[in-house]
C-alpha positions as CSV (number, residue, x, y, z in Angstrom):
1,X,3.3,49.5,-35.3
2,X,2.4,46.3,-33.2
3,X,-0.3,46.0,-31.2
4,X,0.0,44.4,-28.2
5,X,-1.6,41.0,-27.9
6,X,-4.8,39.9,-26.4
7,X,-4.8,37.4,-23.4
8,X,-6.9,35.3,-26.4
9,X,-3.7,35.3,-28.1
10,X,-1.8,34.4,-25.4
11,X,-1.4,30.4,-25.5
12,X,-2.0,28.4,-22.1
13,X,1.0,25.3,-21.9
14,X,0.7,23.1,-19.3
15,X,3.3,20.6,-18.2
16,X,2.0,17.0,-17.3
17,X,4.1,15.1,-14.7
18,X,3.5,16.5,-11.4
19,X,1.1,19.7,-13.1
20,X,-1.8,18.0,-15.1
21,X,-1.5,14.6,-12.8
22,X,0.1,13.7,-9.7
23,X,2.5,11.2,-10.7
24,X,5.2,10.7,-12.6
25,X,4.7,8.8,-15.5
26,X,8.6,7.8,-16.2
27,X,9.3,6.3,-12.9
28,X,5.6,4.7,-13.2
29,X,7.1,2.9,-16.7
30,X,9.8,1.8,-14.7
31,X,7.7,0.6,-12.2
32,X,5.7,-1.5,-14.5
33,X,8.5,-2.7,-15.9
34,X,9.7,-4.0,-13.1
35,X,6.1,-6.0,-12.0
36,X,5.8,-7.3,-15.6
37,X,9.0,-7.3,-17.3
38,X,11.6,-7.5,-14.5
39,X,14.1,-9.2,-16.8
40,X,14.1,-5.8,-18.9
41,X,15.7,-3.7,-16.4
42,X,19.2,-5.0,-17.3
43,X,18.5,-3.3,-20.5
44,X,17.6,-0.1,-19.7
45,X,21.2,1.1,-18.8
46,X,22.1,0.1,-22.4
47,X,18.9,2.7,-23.7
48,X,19.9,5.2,-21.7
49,X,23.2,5.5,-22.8
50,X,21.8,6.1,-26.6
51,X,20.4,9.1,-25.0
52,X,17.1,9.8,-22.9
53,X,14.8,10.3,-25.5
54,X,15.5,7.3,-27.2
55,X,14.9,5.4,-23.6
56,X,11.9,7.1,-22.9
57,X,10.3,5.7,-26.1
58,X,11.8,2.0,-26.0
59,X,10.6,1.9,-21.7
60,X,6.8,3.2,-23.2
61,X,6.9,0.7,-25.9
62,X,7.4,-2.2,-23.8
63,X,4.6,-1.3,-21.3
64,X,1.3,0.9,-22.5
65,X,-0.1,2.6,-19.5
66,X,-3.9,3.1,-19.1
67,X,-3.9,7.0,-19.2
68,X,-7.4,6.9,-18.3
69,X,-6.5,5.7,-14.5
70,X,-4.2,8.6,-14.2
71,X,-4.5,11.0,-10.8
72,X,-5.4,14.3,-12.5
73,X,-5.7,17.7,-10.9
74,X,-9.0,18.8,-11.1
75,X,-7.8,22.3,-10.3
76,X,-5.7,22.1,-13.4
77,X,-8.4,20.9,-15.4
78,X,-10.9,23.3,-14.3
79,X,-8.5,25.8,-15.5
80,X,-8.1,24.9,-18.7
81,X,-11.8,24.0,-19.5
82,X,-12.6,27.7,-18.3
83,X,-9.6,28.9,-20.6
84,X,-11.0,26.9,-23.5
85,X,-14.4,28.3,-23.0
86,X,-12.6,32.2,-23.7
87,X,-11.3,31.1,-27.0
88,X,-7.5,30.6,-25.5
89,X,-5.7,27.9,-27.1
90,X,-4.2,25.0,-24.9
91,X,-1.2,23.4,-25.2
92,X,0.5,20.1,-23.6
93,X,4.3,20.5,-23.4
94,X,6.1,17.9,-21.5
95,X,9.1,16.0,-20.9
96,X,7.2,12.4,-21.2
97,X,7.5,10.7,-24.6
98,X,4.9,12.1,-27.4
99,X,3.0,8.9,-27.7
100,X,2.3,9.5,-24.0
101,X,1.4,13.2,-24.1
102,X,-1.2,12.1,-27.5
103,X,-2.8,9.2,-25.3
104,X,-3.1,12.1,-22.4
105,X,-4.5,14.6,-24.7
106,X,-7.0,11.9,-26.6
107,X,-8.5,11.0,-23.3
108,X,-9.0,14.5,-22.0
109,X,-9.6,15.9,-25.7
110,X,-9.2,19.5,-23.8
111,X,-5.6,20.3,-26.1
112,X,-5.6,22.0,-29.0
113,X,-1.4,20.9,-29.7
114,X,0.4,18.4,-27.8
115,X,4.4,18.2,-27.5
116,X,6.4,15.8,-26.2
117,X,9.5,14.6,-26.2
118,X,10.6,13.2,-29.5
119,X,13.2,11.2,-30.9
120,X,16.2,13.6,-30.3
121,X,14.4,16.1,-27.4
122,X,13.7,15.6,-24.4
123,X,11.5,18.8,-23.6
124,X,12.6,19.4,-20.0
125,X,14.2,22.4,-18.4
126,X,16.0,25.1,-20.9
127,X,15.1,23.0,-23.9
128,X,11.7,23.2,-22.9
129,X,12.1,27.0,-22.5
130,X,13.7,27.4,-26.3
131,X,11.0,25.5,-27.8
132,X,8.4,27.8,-26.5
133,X,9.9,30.7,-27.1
134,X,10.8,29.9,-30.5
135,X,7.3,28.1,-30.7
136,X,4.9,31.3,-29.4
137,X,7.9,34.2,-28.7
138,X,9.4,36.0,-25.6
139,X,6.7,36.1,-23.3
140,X,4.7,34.8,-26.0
141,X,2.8,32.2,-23.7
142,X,1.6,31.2,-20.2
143,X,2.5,28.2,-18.2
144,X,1.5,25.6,-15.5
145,X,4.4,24.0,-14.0
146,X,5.1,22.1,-10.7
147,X,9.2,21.6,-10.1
148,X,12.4,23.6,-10.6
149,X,12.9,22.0,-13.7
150,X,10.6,24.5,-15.1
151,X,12.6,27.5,-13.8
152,X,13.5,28.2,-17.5
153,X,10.1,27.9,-18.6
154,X,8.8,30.2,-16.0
155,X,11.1,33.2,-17.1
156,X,10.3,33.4,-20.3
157,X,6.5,33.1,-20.1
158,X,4.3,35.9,-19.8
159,X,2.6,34.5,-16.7
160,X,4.3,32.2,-14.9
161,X,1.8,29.4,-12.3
162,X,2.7,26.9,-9.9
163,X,1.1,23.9,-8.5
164,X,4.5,23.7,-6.0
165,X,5.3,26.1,-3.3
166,X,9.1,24.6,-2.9
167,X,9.7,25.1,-6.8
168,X,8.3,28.6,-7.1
169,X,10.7,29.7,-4.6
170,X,13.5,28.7,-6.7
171,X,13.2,32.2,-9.2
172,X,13.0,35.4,-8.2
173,X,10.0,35.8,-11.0
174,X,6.6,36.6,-9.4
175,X,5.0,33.0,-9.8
176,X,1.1,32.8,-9.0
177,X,0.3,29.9,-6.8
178,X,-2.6,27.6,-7.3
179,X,-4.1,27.4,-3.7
180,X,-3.0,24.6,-2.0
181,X,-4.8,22.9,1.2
182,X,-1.2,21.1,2.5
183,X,0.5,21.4,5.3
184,X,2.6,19.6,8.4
185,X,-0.9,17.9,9.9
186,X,-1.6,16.7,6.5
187,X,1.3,15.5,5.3
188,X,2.3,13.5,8.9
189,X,-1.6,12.0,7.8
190,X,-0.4,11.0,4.6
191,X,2.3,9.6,5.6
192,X,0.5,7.3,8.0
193,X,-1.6,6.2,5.6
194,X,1.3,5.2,2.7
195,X,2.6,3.4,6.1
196,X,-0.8,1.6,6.4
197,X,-0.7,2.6,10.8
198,X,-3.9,0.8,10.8
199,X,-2.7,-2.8,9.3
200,X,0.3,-2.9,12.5
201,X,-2.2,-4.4,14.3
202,X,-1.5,-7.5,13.0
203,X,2.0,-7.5,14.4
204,X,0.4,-8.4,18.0
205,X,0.6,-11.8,16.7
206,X,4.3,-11.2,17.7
207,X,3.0,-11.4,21.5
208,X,1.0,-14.8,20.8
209,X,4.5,-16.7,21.7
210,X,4.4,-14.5,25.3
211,X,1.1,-15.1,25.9
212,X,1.0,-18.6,25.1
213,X,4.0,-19.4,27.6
214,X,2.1,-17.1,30.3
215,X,5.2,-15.4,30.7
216,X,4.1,-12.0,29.7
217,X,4.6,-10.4,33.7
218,X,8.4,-11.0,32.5
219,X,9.5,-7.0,31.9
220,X,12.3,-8.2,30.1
221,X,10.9,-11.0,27.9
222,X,7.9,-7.9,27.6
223,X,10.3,-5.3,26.3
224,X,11.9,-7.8,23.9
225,X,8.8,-8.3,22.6
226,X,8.0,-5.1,22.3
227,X,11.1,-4.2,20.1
228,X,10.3,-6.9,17.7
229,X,6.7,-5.9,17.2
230,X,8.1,-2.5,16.1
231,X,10.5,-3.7,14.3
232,X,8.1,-5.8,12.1
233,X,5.9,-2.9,11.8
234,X,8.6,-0.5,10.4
235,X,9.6,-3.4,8.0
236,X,5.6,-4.5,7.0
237,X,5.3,-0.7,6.0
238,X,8.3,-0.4,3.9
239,X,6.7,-3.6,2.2
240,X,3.4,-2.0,1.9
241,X,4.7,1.2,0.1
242,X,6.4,-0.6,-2.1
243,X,3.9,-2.7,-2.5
244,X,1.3,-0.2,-3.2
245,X,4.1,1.2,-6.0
246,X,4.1,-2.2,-7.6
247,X,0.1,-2.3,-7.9
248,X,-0.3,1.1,-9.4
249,X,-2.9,0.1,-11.8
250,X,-5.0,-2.5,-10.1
251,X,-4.9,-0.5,-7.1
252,X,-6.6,2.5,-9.2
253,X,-9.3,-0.2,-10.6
254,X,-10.0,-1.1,-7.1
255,X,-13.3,-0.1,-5.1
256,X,-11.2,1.7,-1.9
257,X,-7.7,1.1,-2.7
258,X,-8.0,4.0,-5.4
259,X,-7.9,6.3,-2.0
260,X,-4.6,5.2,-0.9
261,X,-1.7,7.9,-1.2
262,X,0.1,6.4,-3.9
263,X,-2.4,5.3,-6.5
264,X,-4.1,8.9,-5.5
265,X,-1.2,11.1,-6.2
266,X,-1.0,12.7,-2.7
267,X,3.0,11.2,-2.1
268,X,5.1,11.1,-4.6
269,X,6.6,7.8,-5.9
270,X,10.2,9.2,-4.6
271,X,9.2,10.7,-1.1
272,X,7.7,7.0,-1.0
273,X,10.9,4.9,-2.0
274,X,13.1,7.2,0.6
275,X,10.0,6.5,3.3
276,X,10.1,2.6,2.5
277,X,14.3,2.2,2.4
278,X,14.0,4.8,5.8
279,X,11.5,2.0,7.7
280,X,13.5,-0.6,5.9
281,X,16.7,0.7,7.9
282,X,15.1,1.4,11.1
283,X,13.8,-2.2,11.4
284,X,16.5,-4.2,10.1
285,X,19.0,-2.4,13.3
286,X,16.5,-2.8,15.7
287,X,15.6,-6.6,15.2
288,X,19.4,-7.0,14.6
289,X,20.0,-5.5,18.5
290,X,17.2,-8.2,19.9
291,X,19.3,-11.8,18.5
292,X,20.8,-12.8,15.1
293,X,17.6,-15.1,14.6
294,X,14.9,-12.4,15.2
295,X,17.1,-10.3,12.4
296,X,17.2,-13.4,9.8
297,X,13.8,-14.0,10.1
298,X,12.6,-10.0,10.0
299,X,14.8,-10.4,6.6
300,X,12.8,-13.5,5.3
301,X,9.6,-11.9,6.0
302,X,10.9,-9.0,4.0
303,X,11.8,-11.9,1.4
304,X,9.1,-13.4,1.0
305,X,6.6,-10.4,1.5
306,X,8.7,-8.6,-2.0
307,X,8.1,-12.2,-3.8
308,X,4.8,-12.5,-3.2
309,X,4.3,-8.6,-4.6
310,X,6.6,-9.8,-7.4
311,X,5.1,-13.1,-8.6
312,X,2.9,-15.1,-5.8
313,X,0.0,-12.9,-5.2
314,X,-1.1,-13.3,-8.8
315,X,-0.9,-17.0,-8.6
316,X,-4.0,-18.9,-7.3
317,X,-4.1,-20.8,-3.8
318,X,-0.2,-19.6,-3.7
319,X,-0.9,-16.7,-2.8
320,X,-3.4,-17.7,0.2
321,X,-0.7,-19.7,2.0
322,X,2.2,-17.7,1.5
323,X,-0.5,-14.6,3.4
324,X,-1.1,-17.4,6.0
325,X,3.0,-18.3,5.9
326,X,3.4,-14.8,6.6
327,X,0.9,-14.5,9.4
328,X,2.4,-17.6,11.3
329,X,5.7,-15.9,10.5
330,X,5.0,-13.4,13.3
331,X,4.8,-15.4,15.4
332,X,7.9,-16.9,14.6
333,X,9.2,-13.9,15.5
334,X,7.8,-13.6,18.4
335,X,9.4,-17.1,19.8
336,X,12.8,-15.8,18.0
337,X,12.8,-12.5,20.0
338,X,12.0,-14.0,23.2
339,X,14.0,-17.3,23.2
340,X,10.6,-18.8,23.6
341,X,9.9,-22.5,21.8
342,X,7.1,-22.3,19.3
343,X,5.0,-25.8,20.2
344,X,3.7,-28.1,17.4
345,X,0.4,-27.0,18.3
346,X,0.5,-23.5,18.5
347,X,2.1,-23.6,15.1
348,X,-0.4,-26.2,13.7
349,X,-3.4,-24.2,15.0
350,X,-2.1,-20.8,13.7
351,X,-1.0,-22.2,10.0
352,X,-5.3,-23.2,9.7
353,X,-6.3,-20.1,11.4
354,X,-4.2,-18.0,9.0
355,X,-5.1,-19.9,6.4
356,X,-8.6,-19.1,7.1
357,X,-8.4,-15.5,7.0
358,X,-6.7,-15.4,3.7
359,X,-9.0,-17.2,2.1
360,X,-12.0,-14.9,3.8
361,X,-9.7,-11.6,2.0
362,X,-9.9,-13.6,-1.3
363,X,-13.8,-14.3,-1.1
364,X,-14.4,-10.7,-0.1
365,X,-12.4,-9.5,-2.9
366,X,-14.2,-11.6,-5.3
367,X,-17.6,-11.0,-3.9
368,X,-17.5,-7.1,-5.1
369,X,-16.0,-8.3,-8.7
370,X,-18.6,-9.1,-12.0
371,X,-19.8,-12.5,-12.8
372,X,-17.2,-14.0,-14.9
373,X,-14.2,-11.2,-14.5
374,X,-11.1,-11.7,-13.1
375,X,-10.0,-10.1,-9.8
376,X,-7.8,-7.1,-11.3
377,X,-3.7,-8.5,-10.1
378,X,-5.2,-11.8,-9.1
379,X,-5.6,-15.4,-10.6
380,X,-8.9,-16.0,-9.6
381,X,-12.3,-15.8,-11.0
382,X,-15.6,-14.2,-9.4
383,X,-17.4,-18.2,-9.4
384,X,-14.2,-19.1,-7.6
385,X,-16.1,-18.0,-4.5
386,X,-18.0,-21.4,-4.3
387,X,-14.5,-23.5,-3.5
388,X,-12.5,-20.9,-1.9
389,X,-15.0,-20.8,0.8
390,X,-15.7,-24.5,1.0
391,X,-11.5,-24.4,1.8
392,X,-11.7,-21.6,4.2
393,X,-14.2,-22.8,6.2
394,X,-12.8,-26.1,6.4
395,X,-9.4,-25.0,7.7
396,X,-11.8,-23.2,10.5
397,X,-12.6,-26.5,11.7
398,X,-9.5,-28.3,11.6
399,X,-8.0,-25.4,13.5
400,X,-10.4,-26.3,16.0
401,X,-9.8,-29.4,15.7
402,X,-6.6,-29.1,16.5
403,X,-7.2,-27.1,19.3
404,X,-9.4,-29.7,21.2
405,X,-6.6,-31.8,20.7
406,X,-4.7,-29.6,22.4
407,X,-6.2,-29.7,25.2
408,X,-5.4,-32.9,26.0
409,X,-2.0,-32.6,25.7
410,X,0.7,-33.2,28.0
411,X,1.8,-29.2,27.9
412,X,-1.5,-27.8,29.0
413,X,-1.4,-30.1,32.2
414,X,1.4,-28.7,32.9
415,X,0.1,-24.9,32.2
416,X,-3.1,-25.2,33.9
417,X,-4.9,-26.2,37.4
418,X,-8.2,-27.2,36.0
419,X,-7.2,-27.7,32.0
420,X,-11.2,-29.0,31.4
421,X,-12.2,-25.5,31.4
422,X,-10.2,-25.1,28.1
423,X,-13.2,-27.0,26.4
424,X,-15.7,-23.9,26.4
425,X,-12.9,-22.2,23.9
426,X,-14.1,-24.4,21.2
427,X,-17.7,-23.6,21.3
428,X,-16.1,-20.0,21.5
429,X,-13.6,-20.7,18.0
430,X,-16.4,-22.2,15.8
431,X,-19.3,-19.6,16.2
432,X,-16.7,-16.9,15.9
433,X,-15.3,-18.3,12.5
434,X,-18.8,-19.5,11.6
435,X,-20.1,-16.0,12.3
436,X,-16.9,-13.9,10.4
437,X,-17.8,-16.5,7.4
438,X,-21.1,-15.3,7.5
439,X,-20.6,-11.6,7.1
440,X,-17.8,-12.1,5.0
441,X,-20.1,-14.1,2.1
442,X,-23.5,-11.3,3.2
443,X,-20.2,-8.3,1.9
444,X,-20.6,-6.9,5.4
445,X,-16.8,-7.6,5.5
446,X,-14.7,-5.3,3.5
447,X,-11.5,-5.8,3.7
448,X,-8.5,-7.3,5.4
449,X,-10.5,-9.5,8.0
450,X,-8.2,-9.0,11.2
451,X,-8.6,-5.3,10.4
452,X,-12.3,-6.3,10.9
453,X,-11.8,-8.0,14.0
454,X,-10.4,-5.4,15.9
455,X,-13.7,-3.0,14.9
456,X,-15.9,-5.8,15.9
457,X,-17.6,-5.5,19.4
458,X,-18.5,-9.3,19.2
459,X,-15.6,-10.5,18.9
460,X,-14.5,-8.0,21.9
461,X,-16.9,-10.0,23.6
462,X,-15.7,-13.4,22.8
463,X,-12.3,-12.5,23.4
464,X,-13.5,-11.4,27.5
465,X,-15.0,-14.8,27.7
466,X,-11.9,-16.8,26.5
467,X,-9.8,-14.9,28.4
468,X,-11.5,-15.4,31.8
469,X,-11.9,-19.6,30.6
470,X,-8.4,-19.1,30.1
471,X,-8.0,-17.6,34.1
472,X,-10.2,-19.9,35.1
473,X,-8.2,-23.1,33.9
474,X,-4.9,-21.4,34.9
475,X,-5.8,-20.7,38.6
476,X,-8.6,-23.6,39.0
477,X,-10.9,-20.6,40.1
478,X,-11.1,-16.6,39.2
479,X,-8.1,-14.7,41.1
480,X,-8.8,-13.6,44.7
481,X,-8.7,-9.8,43.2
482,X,-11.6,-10.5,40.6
483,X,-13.7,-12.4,43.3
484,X,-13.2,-9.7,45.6
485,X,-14.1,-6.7,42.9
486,X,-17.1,-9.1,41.7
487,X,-17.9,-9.4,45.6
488,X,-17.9,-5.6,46.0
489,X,-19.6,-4.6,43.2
């Protein structure tokens, strides 16, 4: 006579990709393939036809991951720590390679037997199924499972869980849920934040061309405009996510970039590729509708923005001008979509500007790294601060410079009434920069600096005092509507 078995018996098996962490750790070995050992990928077709297994080990060979930066669930892991606590054995079954799943399991030492695929398994689906059951019997086990690749799995367990709505719904087995907090608000959120909403600010340098010109009452000129800036938004996101996918590891090092959707789990890495190729798409047809130039140079931002994830970002000073390149390139844009001429001033002054404010992203980057270390993805050094700053704040006062010289020009008497005014905008420049420098060296600057300026009430202020200079020496006085609401009031 048998007696039935206790849930002590009963071994807990929990799968790892998706379950135990929110990632995927094959597509993140591609993924660092393709930052550090690009040249491999032509290879990789050639492993996978000697079978999956045998590609799985050869793509973890050539790139060891840091386990310990992996996004686990802590509802998963409180589950098995409370399981472990009753006497239950654990068990890590998965379709990542074995050396993987022993790395996992050494880290979280919460696994009493680990499985992975081997040489001539790959533990997925049905053949994950038949190992378990031949492994603990028919119902012989439990399992934790997130995709419909563990259907098999599920219906030969004892007690079947889900991390996944979508994929329990794929068997008719009862499947217990772990409780989930998703939904449509949350994941519209989350996809704003892969998008990085808050860095398109930076695309109203697209309008700099408009405003320059004082043509911006032109509807038409406007609306062009308009387009473009979207455009380049839709395309800058697509760059961020993959991006983001590229910096996996350094982004999980990283003081607030460890909160982003990617590193953090909450998007997976192929919901994030259809989102990037999706705003890819969207703004290549819409700058192509506005003029063949606006589209060529929307694709050499998208050019050079994928290099300098590749390769440039990690290379020191390169890395600064190509951000400041990249900056001036909106404004390129701008000139491109509106048919308006980009001066040698405007694009003297912005190159130093932009140049600037990289270098202010570099020092504040360094400023929160230890004495001595290397910025994690970067090729700089924490007592690199010293020079980088003596650069940036030097290409703050040539940009100034350059605008003083500016105003002497034979354009801005054409532009303005009274062009003397123009002179209280360099006071205006150099305290702003000196002051931005400032916080940025006290830390009270965190991260992307024009991000910064638009949260900044003083420079809201500065920017109301250059704009009425800049009224001023258009009209040789304030308009007769300000006077009058200045009279009034």
């Amino acid at each position: 006579m048998t007696h039935p078995r206790s849930e002590v018996d009963i071994p807990l098996c929990v799968d790892l990709d998706g379950t135990l962490v929110r990632t995927d750790t094959f597509i993140e070995s591609l993924l660092a393939i393709l930052r550090y050992h690009v040249w491999h990928l032509f290879v990789i077709p050639v492993w996978l036809f000697r079978g999956l297994p045998y590609a799985k080990r050869k793509i973890h060979s050539l790139h060891q991951i840091n386990v310990a930066l992996f996004p686990y669930r802590q509802d998963v892991l409180e589950i098995i720590k409370r399981e472990r606590s009753k006497g239950r054995r654990t068990v890590l079954v998965t379709a990542s390679n074995q050396e993987l799943a022993d790395k996992v399991a050494g880290h979280l030492e919460l696994f009493d037997e680990v499985y992975g695929t081997n040489f001539d398994l790959n533990l997925k689906g049905k053949a994950k199924a038949d190992f378990l059951t031949e492994r603990f019997g028919p119902e012989g086990y439990d399992y934790i499972g997130d995709s419909r690749a563990d259907t098999p799995v599920w219906r030969n367990a004892r007690t079947a869980i889900s991390v996944n709505a979508s994929a329990a719904r794929t068997t008719s087995r009862k499947i217990e849920l772990l409780p989930r907090t998703g939904d449509r608000k949350r994941t519209v959120v989350v996809c704003a934040k892969t998008m990085r909403v808050h860095q398109w600010v930076k695309n109203i340098l697209v309008l700099v061309p408009l405003l320059t010109s004082q043509k911006i009452v032109d509807p038409h000129l406007l609306l062009r405009c308009l387009a473009a800036t979207f455009a380049l938004c839709c395309l800058a996101s697509s760059t961020y996510i993959f991006n983001d996918l590229l910096d996996l590891e350094s982004d999980r090092v990283h003081r607030t970039k460890r909160f982003r959707p990617i590193p953090s789990g909450q998007i997976s890495f192929l919901n994030a590729l259809a989102l990037s190729f999706f705003l890819a798409a969207l703004g290549i047809v819409i700058s192509a509708r506005i003029s063949k130039v606006t589209v060529t140079l929307c694709l050499l931002y998208v050019f050079c923005t994928f290099t300098y994830s590749l390769v440039l970002k990690r290379k020191l000073i390169v890395d600064t001008l190509m951000l400041a390149g990249l900056y001036t390139l909106r404004v390129l844009i701008g000139g491109a979509a509106t048919g308006i001429p980009i001066s040698f001033w405007l694009l003297t002054f912005s190159i130093f500007v932009f140049f600037s404010l990289a270098v202010i992203k570099r020092v504040v980057e360094l400023s929160n790294a230890s004495s001595g270390s290397v910025v994690s993805g970067r090729g700089y050094r924490s007592g690199d601060t010293y020079v980088l700053t003596d650069l940036g704040i030097s290409s703050a006062f040539v940009a100034t410079a350059v605008f003083a010289l500016y105003i002497n020009s034979k354009e801005v008497q054409l532009l303005y009434v009274n062009p003397k005014v123009l002179w209280a905008l360099c006071p205006l420049i150099l305290y702003w920069f000196s002051r931005v420098w400032v916080l940025a060296l006290r830390g009270d600057i965190h991260d992307d600096p024009i991000i910064f300026v638009f949260r900044d009430r003083m420079s809201y202020l500065l920017a109301t005092i250059a704009l009425a200079s800049l009224v001023m020496a258009k009209f040789g006085h304030l308009p007769y509507i300000i006077e009058r609401y200045i009279y009034f009031e």
